[in-house]
Every structure is written in C-alpha cells, then in structure tokens.
N, C-alpha and C positions, 0 to 999 in steps of 0.2 A: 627650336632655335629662336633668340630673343632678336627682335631686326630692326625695321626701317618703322616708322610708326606715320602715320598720316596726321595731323592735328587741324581739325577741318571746324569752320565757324558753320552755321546752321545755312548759310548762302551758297553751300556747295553744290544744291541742286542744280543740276547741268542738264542740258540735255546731248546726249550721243546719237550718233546716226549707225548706228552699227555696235551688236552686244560687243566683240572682243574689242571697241574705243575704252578706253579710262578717262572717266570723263571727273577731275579734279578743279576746285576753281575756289579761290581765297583760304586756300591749306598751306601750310609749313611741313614741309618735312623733316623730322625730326631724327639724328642721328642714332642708330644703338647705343645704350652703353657702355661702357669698356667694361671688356669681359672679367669674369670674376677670377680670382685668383685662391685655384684650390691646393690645400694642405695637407695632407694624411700625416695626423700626428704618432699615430697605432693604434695597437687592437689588441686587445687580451681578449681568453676564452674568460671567465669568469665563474662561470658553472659549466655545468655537461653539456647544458642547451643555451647558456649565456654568452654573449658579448661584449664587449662593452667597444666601442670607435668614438677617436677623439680625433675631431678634425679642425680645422679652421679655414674662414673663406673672408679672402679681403674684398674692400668694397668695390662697386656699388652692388649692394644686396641685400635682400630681402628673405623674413625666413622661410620662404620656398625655397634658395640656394642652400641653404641648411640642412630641410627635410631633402632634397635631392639629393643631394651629395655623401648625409650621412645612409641614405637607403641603398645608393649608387654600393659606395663601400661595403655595407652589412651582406649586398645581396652577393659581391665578387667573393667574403671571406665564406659565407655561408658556403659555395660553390669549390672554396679550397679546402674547408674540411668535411667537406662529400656532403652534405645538405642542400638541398633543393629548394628551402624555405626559408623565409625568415617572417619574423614578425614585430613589428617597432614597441618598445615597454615608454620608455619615459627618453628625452632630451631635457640635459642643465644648460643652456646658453651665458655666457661669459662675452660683453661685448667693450672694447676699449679700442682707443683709437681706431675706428672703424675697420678693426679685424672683428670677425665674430668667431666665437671658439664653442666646440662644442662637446661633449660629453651626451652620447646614447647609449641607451642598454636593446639591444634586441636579444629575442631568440631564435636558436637558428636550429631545423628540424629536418629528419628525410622526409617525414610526412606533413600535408599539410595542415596547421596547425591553426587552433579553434581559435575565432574573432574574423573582425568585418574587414580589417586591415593586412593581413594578409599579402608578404612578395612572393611574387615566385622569381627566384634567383636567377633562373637563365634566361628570365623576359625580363628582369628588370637590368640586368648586366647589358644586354643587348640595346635597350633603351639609353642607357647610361653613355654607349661609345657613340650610339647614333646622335646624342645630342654632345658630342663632343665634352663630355664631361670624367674626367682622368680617372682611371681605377688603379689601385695599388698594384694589381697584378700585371699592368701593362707598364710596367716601371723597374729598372734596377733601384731608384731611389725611392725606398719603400718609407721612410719617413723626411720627410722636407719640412724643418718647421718654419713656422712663421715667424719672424723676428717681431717682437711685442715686448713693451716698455711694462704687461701687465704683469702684476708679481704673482707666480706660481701659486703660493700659497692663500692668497687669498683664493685664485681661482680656485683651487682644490676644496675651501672652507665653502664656495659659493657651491659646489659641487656635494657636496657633503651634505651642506644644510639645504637641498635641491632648489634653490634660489636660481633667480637670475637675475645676475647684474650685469647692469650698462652705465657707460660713462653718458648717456644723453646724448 
C-alpha cells in the first residue's frame, strides 16, 4: 500500500534513548497520493491461450499502476476460465489527459508456462485484493469506462501499429 512518506534533509540524525523512540528531526511529511482510479474496459479470449485486457487508470500514476492492475485482471480472468497461469506478452499504452489506457496480450494456461515472468493466478488475485486494488470478478459492473476526450480510433491505430502515445 502506497502511504505516508518521510522527506528528511541529511540533519535528521538524532539520537534516541530507547529502540521503539522515532527519532525524526528537520523532515516533512509528506501526504499519499490520491488513489488511483481503476477501469476494466474488457477482456476478450483472443486465442485458445490468449487474452487480450484493456484497462485504464486515472491519475496520479505511474506504469507500475498499469503493469499491476493489467496483471491484477489477467490473473482474476485466467482463474474464470479455469487456468492457473498466466503470462504477460506485450502492453500498448495510450496516454491523454492523464488517464492512461491500456491494451495487453497475455497467456493464460493450466500449466505453468515457460519464461522468467510467470503469475500464478491465485497468488497474484490474492495480492491484488490485499493491496486494495479492484478485480472484475468482485464487481457487478464488469466494464466502467473512463470518460476521455481521446478519439477511439486513433487509440486503436496506436494499438495496432504497437506504439505508444502520450499527450506529454
């Protein structure tokens, strides 16, 4: 879970009289940022062992909220069509008005399946709710999109010719 963050100049050496004291001294505390707001646009099978999830996650975020959230998802659907596995192929990123939109391909398998990157679906589902982060399966609203001013088609073109654009 992303939290409270300390922002300490090099003068914070303190001394404490006792290990459990918190000994702080010329630090700001710095607030979380506001949580990110996740999307599940959908999922098609694509192949026997393919998927494709398109999601979007508004700001503030970074693309670790991206790779989380689209592995969060592959590993929940991997787990609804009886697969145990999954495995990440490629992410197109789509970034405008600070929604970031995404397009992944995994595959998803009862066995596990060859490469370094490798989910295993019911550890990573279980990670996903433990860090508060949404799975489609725990939702009657299995698509929510994101209202974004960006035009479809192009994102599809960026999608297509595997680019990634961002508006900067």
């Amino acid at each position: 879970m992303r939290g409270w963050v300390l922002s300490c100049t090099a003068a914070m050496v303190c001394a404490c009289t006792s290990p459990a004291e918190v000994c702080v001294k010329d630090c700001d505390l710095i607030p979380p940022p506001e949580p990110a707001q996740y999307s599940f646009l959908g999922a098609s099978q694509i192949a026997a062992d393919l998927v494709e999830i398109r999601i979007a996650v508004a700001p503030p975020v970074t693309r670790e909220y991206i790779n989380d959230y689209s592995s969060c998802v592959a590993a929940d659907y991997a787990l609804d069509l009886g697969g145990g596995y999954a495995r990440h192929v490629r992410t197109n990123l789509l970034k405008e008005g600070g929604v970031w939109r995404a397009d992944a391909i995994y595959t998803i398998s009862v066995e596990l399946p060859p490469g370094l990157k490798t989910i295993v679906a019911e550890d990573r589902v279980k990670e996903c709710r433990d860090q508060a982060i949404p799975l489609p399966s725990d939702t009657d609203d299995t698509v929510v999109p994101v209202r974004s001013s960006a035009d479809e088609s192009q994102f599809a073109g960026a999608i297509q010719a595997g680019q990634e654009v961002t508006d900067g």
